[in-house]
C-alpha positions as CSV (number, residue, x, y, z in Angstrom):
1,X,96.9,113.5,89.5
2,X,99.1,115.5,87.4
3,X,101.4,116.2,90.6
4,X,101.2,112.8,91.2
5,X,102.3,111.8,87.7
6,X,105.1,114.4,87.0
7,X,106.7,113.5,90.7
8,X,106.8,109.3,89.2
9,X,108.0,110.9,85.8
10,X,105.1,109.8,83.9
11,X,104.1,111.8,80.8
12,X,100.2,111.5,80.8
13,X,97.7,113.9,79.4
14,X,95.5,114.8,82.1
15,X,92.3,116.2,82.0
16,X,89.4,117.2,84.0
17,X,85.6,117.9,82.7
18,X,81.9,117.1,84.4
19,X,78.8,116.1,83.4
20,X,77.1,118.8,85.5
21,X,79.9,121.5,85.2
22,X,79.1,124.7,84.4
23,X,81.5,126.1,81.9
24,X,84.3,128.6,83.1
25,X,83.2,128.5,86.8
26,X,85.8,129.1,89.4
27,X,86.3,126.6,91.7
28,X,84.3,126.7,95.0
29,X,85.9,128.1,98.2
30,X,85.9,125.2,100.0
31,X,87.1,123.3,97.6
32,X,89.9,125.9,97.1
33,X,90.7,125.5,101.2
34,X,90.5,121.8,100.6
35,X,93.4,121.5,97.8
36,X,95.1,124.2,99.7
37,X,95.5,121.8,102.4
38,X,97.1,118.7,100.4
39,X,99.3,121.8,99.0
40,X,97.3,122.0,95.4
41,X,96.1,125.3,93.9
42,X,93.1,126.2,92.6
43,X,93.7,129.1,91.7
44,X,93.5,129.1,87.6
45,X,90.7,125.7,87.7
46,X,87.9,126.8,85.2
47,X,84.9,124.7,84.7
48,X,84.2,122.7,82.0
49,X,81.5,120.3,80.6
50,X,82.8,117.1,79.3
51,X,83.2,116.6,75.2
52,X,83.0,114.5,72.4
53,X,86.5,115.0,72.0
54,X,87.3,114.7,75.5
55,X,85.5,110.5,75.3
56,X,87.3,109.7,71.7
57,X,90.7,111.1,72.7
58,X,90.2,109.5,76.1
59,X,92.6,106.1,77.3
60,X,90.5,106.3,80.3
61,X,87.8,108.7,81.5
62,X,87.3,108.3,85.7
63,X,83.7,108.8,87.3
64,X,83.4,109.7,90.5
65,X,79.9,108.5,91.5
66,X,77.1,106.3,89.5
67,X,74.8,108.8,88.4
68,X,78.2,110.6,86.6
69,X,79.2,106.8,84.8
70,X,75.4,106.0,83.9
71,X,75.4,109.2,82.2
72,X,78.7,109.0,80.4
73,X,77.5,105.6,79.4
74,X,74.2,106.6,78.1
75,X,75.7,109.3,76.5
76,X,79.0,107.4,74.7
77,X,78.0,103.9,75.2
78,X,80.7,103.0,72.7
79,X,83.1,104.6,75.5
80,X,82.1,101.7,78.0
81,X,85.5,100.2,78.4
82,X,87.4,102.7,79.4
83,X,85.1,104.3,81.6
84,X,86.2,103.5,85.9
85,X,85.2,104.5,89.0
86,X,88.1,106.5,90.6
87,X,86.3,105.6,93.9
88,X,88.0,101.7,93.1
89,X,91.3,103.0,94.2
90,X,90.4,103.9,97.7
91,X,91.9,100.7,98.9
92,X,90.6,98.1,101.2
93,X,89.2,100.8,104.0
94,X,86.5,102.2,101.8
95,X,83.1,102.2,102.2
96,X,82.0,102.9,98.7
97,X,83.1,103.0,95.6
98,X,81.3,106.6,95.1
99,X,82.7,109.7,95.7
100,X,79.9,112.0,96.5
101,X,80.2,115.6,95.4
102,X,80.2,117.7,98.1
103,X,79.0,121.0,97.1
104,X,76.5,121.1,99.0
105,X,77.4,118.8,101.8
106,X,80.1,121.5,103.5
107,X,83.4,122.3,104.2
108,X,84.1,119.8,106.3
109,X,82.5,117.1,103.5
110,X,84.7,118.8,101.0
111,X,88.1,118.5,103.0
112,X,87.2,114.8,103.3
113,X,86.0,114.2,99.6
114,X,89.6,115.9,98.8
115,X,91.4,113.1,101.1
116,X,89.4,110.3,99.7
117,X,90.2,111.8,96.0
118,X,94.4,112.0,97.1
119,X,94.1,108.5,98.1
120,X,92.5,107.0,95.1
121,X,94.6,109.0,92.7
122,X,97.9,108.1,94.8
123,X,96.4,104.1,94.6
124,X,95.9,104.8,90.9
125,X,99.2,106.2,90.2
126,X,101.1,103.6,92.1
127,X,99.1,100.9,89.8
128,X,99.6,102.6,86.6
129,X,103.9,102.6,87.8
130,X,103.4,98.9,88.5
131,X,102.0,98.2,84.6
132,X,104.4,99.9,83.2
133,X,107.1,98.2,85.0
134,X,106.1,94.9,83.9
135,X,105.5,96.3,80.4
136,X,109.2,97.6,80.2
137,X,110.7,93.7,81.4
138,X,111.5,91.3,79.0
139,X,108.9,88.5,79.4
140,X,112.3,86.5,80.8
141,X,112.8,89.3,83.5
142,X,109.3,88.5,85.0
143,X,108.8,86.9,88.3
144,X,106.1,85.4,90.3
């Protein structure tokens, strides 16, 4: 998402946490081959559980399954409205709105989970460009 952002010249503060994540773990070796492949790097990802700080400072906090948003709910109810499922960018080809982690599912589950994730951030990012330039028009500059 951050590629994604800086190649749009968009200046968000991006961050990534879980609610399972073991602190300071590399990432796995598929997943490493997986973001090689879409030409992302994996090399200095580190592990980290997701904060207090991380849900107040939060605009928007992205779950990537229901089991992940029922606990960030539970856990920060007052964070409800600006918690999303990423999955709601795939488009109109999807499936689900989950995206299943695949650590234990394979490589092959991986590569596809990193596709899936490239597609709904790309979807995102486009949207999030969109807003902003409708935000930035004069309200006499707007169209139908």
């Amino acid at each position: 998402m951050k590629r994604e952002l800086f190649e749009r010249g968009s200046s968000f503060r991006i961050a990534s946490a879980g609610t399972h994540a073991i602190p300071e773990n590399q990432a796995h070796p598929w997943a490493v081959g997986a973001a090689h492949e879409l030409g992302i790097s994996l090399a200095d990802h580190r592990a980290r559980l997701v904060s207090e700080q991380d849900v107040s400072e939060a605009d928007a906090i992205f779950a990537m399954d229901y089991q992940n948003q029922v606990q960030l709910l539970m856990r920060w109810p007052q964070a409800g409205k600006k918690i999303f499922m990423l999955g709601g960018y795939a488009g109109a080809t999807s499936e689900s709105i989950e995206i299943h982690d695949p650590y234990y599912r394979g490589e092959i589950a991986t590569a596809q989970c990193f596709r899936q994730l490239s597609t709904c951030i790309r979807n995102l990012v486009i949207g999030i460009d969109e807003r902003q330039l409708v935000v930035e028009r004069s309200p006499n500059e707007v169209t139908d």
